[in-house]
Chimera marker file (.cmm) of the C-alpha trace (Angstrom):
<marker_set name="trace">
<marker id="1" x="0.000" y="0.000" z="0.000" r="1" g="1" b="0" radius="0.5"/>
<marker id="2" x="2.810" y="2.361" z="0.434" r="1" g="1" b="0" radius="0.5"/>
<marker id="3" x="3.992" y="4.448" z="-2.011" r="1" g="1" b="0" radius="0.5"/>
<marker id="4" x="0.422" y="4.171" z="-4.107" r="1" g="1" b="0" radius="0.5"/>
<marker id="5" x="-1.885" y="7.029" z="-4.230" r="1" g="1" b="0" radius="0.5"/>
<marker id="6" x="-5.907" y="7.239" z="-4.937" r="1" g="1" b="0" radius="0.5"/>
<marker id="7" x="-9.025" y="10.355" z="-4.640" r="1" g="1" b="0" radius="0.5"/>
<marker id="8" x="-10.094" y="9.006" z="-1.068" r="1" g="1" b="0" radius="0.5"/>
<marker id="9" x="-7.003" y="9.196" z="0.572" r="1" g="1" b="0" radius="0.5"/>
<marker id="10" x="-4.333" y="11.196" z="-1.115" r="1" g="1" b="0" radius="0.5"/>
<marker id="11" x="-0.932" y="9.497" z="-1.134" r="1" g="1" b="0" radius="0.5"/>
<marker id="12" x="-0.238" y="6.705" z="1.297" r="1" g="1" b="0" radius="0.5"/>
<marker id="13" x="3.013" y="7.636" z="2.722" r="1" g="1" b="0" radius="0.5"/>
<marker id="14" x="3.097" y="4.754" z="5.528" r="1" g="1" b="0" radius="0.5"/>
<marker id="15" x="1.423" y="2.199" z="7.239" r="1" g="1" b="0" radius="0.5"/>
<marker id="16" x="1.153" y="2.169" z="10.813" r="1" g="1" b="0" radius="0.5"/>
<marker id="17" x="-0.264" y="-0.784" z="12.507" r="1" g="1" b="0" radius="0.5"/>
<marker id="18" x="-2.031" y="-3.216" z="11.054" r="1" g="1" b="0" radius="0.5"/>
<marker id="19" x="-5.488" y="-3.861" z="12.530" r="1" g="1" b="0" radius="0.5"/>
<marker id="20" x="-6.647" y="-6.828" z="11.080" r="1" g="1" b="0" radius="0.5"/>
<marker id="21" x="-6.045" y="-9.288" z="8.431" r="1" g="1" b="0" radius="0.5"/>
<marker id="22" x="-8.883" y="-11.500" z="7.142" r="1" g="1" b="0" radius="0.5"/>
<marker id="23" x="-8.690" y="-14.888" z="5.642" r="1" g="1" b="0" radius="0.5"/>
<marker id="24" x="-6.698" y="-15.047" z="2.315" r="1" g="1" b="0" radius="0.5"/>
<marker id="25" x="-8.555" y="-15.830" z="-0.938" r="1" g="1" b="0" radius="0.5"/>
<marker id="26" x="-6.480" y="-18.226" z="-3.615" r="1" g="1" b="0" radius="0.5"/>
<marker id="27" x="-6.544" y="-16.675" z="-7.239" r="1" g="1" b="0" radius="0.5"/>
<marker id="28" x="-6.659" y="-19.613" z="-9.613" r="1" g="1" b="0" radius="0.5"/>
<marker id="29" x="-3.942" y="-20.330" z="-12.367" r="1" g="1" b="0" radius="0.5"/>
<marker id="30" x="-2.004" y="-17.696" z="-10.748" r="1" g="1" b="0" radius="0.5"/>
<marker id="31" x="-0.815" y="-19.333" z="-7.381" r="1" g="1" b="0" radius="0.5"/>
<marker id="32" x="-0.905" y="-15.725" z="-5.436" r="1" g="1" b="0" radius="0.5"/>
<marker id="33" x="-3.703" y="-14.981" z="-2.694" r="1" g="1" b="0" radius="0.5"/>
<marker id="34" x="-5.808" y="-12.370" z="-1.660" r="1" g="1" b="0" radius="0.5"/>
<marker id="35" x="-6.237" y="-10.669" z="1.406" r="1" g="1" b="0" radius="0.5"/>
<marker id="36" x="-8.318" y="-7.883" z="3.203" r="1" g="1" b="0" radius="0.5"/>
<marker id="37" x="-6.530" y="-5.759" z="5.743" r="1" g="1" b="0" radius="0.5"/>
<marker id="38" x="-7.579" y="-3.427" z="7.591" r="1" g="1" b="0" radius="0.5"/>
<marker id="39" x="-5.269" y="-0.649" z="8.747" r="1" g="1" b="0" radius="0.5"/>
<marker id="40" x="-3.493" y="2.945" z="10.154" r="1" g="1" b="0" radius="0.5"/>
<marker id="41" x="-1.436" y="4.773" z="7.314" r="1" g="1" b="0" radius="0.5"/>
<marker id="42" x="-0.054" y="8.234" z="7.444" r="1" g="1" b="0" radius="0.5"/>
<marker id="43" x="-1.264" y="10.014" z="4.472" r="1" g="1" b="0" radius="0.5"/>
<marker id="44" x="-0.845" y="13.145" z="2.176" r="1" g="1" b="0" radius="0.5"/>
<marker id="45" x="-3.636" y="14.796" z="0.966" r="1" g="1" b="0" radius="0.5"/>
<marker id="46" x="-3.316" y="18.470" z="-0.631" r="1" g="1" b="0" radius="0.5"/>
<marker id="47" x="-6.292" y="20.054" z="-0.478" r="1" g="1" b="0" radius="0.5"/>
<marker id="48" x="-7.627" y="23.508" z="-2.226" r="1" g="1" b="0" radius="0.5"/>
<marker id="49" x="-6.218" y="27.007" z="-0.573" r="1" g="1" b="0" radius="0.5"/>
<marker id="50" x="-3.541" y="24.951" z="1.034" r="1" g="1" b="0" radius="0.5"/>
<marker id="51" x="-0.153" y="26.226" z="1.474" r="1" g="1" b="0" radius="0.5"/>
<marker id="52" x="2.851" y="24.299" z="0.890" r="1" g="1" b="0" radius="0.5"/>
<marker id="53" x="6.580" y="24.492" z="0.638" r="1" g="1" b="0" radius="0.5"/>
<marker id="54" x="7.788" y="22.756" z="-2.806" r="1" g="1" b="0" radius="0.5"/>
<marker id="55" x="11.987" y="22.383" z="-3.823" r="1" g="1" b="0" radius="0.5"/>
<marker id="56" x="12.450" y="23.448" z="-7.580" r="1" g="1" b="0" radius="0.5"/>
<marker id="57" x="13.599" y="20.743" z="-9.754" r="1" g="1" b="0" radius="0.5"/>
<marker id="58" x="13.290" y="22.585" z="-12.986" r="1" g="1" b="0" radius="0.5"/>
<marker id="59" x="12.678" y="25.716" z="-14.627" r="1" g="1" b="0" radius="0.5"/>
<marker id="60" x="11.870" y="26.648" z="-18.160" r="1" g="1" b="0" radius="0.5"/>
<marker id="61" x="10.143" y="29.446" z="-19.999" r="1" g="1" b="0" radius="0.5"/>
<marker id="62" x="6.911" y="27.876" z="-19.827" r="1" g="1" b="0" radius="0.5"/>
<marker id="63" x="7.069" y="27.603" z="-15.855" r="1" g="1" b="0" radius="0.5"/>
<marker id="64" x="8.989" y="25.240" z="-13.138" r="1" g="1" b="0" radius="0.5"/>
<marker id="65" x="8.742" y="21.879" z="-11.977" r="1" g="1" b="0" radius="0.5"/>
<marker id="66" x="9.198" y="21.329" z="-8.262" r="1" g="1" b="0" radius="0.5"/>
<marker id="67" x="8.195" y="18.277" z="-5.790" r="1" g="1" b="0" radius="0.5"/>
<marker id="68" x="7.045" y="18.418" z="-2.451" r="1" g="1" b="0" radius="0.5"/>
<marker id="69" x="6.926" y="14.890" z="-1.147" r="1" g="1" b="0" radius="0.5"/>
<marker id="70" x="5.724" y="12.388" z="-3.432" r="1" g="1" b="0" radius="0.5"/>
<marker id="71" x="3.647" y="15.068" z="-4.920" r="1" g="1" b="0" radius="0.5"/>
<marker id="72" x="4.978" y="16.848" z="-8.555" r="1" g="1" b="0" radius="0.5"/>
<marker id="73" x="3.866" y="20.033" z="-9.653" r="1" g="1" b="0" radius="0.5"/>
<marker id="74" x="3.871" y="22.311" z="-12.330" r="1" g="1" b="0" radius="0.5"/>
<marker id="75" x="3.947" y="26.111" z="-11.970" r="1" g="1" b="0" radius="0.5"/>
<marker id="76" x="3.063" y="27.807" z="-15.404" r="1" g="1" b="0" radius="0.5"/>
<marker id="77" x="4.860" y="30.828" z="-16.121" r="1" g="1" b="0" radius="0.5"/>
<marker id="78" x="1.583" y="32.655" z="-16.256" r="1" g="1" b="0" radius="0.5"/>
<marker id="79" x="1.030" y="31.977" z="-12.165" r="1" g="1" b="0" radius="0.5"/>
<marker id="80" x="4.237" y="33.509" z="-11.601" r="1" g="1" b="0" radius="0.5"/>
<marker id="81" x="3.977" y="37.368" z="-10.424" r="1" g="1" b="0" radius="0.5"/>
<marker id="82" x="4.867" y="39.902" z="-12.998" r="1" g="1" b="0" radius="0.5"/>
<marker id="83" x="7.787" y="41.027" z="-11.520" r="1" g="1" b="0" radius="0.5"/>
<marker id="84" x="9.595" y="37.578" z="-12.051" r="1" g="1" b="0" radius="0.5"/>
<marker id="85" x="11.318" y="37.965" z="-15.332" r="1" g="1" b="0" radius="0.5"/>
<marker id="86" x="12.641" y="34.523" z="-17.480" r="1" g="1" b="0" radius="0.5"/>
<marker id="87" x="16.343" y="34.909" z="-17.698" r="1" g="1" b="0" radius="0.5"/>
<marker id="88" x="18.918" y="32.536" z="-19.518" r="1" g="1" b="0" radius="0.5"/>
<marker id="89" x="22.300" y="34.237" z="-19.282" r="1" g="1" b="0" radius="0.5"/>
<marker id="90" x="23.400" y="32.048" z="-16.491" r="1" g="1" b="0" radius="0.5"/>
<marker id="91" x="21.251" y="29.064" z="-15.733" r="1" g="1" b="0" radius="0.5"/>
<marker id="92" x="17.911" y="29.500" z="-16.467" r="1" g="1" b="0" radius="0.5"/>
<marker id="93" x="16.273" y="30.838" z="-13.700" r="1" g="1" b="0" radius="0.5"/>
<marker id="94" x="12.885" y="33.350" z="-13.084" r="1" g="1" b="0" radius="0.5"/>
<marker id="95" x="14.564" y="36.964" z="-11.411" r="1" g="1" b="0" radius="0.5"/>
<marker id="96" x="12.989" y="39.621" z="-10.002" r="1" g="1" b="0" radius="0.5"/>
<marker id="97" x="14.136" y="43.060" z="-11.258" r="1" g="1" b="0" radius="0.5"/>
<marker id="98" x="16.207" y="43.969" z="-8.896" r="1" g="1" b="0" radius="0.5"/>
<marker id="99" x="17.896" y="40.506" z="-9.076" r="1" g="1" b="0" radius="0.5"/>
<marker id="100" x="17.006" y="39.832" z="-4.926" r="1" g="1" b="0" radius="0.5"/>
<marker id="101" x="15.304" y="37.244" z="-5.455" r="1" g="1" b="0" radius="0.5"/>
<marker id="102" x="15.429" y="33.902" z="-7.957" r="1" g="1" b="0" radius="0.5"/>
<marker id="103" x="13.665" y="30.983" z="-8.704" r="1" g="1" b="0" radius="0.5"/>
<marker id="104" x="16.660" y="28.340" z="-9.306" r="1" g="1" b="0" radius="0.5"/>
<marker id="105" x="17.024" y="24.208" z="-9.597" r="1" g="1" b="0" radius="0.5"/>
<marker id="106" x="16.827" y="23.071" z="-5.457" r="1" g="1" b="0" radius="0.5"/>
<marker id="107" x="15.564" y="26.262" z="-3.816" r="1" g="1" b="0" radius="0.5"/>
<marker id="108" x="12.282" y="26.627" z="-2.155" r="1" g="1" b="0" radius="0.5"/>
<marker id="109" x="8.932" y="28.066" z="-2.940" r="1" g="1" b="0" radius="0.5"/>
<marker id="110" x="5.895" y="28.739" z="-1.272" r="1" g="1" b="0" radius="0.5"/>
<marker id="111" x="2.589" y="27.656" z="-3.246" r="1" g="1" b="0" radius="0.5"/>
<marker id="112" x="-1.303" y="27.970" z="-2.785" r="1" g="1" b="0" radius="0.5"/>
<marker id="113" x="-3.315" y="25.101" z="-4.651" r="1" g="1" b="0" radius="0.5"/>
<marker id="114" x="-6.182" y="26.075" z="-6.124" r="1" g="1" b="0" radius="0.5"/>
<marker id="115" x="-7.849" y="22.902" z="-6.956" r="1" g="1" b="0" radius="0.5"/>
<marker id="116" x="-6.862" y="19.254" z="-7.603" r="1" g="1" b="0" radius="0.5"/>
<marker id="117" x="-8.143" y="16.697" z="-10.214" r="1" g="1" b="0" radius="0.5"/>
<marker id="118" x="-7.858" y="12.840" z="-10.045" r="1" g="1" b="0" radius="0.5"/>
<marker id="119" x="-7.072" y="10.986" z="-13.767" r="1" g="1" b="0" radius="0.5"/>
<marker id="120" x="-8.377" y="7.460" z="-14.576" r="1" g="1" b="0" radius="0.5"/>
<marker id="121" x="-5.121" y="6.286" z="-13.655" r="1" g="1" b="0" radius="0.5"/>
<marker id="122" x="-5.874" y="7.353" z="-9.785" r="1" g="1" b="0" radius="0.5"/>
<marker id="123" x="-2.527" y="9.465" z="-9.906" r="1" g="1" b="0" radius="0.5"/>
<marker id="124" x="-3.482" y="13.080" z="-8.491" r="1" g="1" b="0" radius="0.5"/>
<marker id="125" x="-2.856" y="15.451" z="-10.361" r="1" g="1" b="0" radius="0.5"/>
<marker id="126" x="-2.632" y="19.272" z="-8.738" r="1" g="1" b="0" radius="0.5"/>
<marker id="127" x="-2.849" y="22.833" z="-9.842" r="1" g="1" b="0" radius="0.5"/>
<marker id="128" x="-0.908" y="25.112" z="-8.198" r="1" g="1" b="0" radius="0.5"/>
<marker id="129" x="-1.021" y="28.663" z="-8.307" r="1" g="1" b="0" radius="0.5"/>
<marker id="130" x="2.460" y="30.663" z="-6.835" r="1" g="1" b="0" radius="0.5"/>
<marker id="131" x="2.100" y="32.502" z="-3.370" r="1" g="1" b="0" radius="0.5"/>
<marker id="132" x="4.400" y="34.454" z="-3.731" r="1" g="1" b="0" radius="0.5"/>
<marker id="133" x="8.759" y="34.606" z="-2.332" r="1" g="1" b="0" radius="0.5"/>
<marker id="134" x="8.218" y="37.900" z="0.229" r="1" g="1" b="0" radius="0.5"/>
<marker id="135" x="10.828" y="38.355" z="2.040" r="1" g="1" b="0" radius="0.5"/>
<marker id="136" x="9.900" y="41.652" z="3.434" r="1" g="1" b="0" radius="0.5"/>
<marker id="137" x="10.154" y="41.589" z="7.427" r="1" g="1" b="0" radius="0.5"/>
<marker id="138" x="6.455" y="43.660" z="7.438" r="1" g="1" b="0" radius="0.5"/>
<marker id="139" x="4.793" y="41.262" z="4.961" r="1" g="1" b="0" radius="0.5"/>
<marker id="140" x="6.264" y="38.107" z="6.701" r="1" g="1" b="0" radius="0.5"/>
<marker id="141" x="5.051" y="39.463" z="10.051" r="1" g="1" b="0" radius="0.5"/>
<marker id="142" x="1.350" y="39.799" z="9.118" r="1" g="1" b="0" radius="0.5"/>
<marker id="143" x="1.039" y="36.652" z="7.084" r="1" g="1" b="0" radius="0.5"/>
<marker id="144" x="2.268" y="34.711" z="10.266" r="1" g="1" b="0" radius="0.5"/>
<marker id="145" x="-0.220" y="36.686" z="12.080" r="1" g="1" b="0" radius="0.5"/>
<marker id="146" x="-2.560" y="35.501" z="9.727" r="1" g="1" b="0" radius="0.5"/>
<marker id="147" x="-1.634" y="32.427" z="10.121" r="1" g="1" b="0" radius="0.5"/>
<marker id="148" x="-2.044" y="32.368" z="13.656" r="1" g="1" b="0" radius="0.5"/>
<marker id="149" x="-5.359" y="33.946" z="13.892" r="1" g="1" b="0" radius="0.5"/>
<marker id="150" x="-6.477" y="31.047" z="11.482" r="1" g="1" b="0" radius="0.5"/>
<marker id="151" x="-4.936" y="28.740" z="13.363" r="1" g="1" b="0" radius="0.5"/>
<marker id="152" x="-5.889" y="29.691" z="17.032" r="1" g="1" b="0" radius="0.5"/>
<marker id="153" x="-8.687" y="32.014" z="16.800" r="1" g="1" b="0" radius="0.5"/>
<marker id="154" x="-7.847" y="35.630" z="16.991" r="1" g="1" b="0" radius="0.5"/>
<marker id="155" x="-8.138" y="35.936" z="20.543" r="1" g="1" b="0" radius="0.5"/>
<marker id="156" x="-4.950" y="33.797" z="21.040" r="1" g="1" b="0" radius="0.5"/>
<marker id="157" x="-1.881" y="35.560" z="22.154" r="1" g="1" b="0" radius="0.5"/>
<marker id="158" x="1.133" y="35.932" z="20.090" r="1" g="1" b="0" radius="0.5"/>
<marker id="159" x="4.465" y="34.814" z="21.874" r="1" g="1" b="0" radius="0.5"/>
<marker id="160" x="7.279" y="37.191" z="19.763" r="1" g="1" b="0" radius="0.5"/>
<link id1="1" id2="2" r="1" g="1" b="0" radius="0.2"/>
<link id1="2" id2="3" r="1" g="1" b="0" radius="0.2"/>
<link id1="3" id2="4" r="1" g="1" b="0" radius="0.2"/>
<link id1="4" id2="5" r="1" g="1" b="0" radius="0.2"/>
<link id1="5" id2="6" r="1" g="1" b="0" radius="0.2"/>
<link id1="6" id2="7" r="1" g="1" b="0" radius="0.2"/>
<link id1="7" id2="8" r="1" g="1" b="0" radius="0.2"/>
<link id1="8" id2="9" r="1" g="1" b="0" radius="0.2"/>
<link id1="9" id2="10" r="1" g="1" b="0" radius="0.2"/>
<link id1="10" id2="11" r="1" g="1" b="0" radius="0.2"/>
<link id1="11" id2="12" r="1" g="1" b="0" radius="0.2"/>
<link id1="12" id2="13" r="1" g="1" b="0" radius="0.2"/>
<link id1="13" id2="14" r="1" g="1" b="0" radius="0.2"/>
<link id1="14" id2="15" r="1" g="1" b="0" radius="0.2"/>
<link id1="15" id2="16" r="1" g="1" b="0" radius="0.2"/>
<link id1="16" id2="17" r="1" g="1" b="0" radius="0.2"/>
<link id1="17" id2="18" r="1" g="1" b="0" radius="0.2"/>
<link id1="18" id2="19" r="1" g="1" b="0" radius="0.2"/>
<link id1="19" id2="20" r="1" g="1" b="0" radius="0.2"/>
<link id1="20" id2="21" r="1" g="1" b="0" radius="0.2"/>
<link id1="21" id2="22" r="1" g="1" b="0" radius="0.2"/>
<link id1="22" id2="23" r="1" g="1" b="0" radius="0.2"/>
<link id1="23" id2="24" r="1" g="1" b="0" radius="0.2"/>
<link id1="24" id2="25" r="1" g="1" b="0" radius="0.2"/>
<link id1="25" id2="26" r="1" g="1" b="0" radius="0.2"/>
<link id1="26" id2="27" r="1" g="1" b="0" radius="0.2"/>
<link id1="27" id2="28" r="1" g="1" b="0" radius="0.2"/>
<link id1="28" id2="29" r="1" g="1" b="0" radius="0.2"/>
<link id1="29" id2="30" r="1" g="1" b="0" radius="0.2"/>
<link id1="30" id2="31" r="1" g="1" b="0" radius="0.2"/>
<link id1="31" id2="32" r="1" g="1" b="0" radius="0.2"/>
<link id1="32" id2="33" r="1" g="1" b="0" radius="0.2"/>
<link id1="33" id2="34" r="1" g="1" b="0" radius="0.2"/>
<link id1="34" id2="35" r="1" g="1" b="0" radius="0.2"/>
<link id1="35" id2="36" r="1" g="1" b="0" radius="0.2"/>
<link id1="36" id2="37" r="1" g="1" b="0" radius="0.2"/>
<link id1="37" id2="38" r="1" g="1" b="0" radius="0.2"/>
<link id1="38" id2="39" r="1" g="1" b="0" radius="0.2"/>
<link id1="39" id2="40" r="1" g="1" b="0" radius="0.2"/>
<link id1="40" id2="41" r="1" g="1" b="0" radius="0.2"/>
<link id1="41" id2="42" r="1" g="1" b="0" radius="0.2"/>
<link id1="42" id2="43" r="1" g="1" b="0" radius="0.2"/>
<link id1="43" id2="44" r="1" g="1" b="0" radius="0.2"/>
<link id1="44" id2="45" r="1" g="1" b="0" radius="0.2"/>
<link id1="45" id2="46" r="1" g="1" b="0" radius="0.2"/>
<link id1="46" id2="47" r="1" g="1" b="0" radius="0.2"/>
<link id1="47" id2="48" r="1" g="1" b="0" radius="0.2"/>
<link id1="48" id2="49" r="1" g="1" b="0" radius="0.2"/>
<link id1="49" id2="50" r="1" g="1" b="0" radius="0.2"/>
<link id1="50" id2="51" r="1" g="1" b="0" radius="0.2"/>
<link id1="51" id2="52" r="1" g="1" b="0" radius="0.2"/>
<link id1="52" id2="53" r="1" g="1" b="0" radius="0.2"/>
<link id1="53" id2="54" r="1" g="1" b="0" radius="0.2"/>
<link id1="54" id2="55" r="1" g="1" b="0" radius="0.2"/>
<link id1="55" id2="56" r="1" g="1" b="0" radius="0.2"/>
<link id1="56" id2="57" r="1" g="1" b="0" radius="0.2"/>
<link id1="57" id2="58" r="1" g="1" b="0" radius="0.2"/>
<link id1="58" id2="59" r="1" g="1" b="0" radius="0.2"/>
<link id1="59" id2="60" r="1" g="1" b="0" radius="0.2"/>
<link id1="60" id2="61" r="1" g="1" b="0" radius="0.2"/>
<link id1="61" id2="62" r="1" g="1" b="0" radius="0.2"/>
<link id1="62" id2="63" r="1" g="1" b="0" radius="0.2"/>
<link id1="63" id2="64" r="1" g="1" b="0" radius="0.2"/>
<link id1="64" id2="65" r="1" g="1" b="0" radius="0.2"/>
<link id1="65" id2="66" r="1" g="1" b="0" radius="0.2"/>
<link id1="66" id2="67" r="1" g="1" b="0" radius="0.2"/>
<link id1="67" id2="68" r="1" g="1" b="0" radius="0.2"/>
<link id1="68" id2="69" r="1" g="1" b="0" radius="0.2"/>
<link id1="69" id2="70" r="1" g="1" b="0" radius="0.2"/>
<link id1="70" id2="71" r="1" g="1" b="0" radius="0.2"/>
<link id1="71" id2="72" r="1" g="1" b="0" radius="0.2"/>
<link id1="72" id2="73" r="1" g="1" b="0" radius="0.2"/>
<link id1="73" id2="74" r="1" g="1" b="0" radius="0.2"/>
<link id1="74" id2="75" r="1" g="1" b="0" radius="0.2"/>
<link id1="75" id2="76" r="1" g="1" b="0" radius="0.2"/>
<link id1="76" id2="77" r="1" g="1" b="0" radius="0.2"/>
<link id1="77" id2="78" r="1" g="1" b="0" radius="0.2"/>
<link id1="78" id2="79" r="1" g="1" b="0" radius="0.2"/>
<link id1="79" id2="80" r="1" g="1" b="0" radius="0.2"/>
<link id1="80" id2="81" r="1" g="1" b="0" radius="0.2"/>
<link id1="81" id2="82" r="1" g="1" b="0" radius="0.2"/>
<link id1="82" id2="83" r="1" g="1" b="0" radius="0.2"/>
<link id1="83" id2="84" r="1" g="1" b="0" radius="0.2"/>
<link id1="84" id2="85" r="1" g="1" b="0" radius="0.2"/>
<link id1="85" id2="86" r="1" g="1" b="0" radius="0.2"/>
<link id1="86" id2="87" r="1" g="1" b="0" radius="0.2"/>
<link id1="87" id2="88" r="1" g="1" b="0" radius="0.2"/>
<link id1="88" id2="89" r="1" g="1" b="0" radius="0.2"/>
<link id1="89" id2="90" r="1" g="1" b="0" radius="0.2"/>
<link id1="90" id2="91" r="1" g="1" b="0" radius="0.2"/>
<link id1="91" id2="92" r="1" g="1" b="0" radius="0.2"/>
<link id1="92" id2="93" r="1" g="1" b="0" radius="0.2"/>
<link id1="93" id2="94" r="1" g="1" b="0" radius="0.2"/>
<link id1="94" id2="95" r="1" g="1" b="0" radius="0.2"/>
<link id1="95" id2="96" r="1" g="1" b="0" radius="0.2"/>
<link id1="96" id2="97" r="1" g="1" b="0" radius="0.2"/>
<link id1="97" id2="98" r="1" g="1" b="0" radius="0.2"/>
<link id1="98" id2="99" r="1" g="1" b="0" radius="0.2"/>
<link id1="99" id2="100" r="1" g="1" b="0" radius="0.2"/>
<link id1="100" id2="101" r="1" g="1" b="0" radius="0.2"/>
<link id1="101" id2="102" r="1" g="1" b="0" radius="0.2"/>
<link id1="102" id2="103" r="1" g="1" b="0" radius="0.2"/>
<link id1="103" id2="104" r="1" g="1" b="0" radius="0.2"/>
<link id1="104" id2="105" r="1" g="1" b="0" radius="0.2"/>
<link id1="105" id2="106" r="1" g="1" b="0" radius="0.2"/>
<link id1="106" id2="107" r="1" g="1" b="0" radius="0.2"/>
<link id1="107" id2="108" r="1" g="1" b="0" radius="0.2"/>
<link id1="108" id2="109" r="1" g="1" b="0" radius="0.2"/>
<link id1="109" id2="110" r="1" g="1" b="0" radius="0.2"/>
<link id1="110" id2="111" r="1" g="1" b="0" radius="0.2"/>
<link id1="111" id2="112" r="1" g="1" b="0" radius="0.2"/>
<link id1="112" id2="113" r="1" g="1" b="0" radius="0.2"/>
<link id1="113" id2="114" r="1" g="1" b="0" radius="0.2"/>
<link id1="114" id2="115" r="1" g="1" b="0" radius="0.2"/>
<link id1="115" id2="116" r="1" g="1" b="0" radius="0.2"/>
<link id1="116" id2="117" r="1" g="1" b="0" radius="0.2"/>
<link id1="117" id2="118" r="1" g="1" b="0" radius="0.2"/>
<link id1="118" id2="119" r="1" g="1" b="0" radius="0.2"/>
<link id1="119" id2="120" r="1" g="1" b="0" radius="0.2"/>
<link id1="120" id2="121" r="1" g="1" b="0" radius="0.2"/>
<link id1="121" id2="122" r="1" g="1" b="0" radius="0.2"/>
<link id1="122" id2="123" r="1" g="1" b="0" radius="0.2"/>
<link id1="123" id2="124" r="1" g="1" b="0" radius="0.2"/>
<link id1="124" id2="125" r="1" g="1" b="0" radius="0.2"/>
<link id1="125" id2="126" r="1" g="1" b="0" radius="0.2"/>
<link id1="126" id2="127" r="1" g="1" b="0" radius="0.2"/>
<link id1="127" id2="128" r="1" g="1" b="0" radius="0.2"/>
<link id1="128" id2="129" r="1" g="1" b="0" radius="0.2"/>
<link id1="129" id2="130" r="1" g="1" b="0" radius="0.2"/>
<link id1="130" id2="131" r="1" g="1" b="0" radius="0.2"/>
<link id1="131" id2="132" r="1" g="1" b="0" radius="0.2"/>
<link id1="132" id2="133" r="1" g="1" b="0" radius="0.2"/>
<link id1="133" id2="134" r="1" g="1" b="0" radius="0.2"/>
<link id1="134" id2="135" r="1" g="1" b="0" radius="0.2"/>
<link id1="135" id2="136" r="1" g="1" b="0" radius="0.2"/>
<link id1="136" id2="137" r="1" g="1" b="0" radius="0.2"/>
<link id1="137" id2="138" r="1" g="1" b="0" radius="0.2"/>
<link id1="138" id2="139" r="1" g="1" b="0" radius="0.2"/>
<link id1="139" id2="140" r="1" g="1" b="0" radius="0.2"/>
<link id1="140" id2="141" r="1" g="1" b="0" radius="0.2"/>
<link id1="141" id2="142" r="1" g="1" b="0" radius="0.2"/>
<link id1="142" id2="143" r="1" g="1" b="0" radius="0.2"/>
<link id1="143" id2="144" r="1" g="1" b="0" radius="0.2"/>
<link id1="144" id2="145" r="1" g="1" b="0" radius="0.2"/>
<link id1="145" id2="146" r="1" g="1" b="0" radius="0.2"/>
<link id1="146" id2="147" r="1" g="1" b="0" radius="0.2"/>
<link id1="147" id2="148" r="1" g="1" b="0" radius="0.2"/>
<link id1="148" id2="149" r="1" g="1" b="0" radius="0.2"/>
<link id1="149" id2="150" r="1" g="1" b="0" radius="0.2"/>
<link id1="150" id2="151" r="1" g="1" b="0" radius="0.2"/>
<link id1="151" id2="152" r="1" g="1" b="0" radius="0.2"/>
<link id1="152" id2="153" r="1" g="1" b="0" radius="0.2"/>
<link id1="153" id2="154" r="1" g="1" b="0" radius="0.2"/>
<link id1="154" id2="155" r="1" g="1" b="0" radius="0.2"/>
<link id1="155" id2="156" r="1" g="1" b="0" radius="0.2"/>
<link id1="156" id2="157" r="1" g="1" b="0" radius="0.2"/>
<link id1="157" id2="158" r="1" g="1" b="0" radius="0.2"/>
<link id1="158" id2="159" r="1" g="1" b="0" radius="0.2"/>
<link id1="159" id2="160" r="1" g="1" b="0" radius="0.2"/>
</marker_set>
């Protein structure tokens, strides 16, 4: 079961404890058996507005491909804000103007999904929009406050 992935569940990264294992059926002219188990997995299920932290694996001028787990992704170019720029005079990379900030083979990137599709082949398949690379202190601070309020209700008290 691990390592295989279907609609219900998501991706099933591990199993935990098995809970039960019924009587095997025998499959004939094959020799194998059958068996129903029942049990505890760890799984990985992206869901819509999620956030998640992907590692680029590839970039081109169409987009970049990056993995986050078991899970690939595409990021069109057209998802990536306008002030990322395509450049190929080094490696090819996505730049911002003022050259602070890249988007480079094995560096990490924050991304928002904005919906997911299954394919007959019960591999998910997910579309991701970006979320952006700020590295501005003040934005930083009020997305985590954001965060928190989401999180813990916006009564909670934030520990600096």
């Amino acid at each position: 079961m691990e390592g295989t992935c279907n609609g219900t569940n998501g991706f099933i990264l591990a199993v935990t404890r098995v809970l039960k294992t019924e009587r095997g059926i025998i499959r004939e002219g094959v020799g194998s058996a059958v068996f129903t188990v029942k049990y505890q997995c760890i799984t990985f299920m992206p869901n819509k507005d999620e956030v998640m932290d992907v590692v680029v694996k590839s970039v081109n001028k169409m987009g970049f491909f990056a993995e986050a787990g078991p899970l690939q992704v595409f990021v069109s170019n057209h998802l990536i804000p306008e002030d990322f720029e395509f450049d190929t005079s080094h490696d090819p990379a996505y730049v911002t103007g003022d050259g602070e900030q890249k988007i480079v083979p094995n560096c990490e990137v924050r991304l928002r999904i904005v919906g997911t599709r299954v394919d007959n082949a019960e591999i998910v398949s997910f579309l991701i929009v970006w979320e952006g690379m700020e590295k501005r202190r003040e934005g930083m601070e009020k997305r985590m406050e954001r965060e928190r309020n989401f999180l813990f209700g916006s009564s909670a008290p934030i520990n600096n």
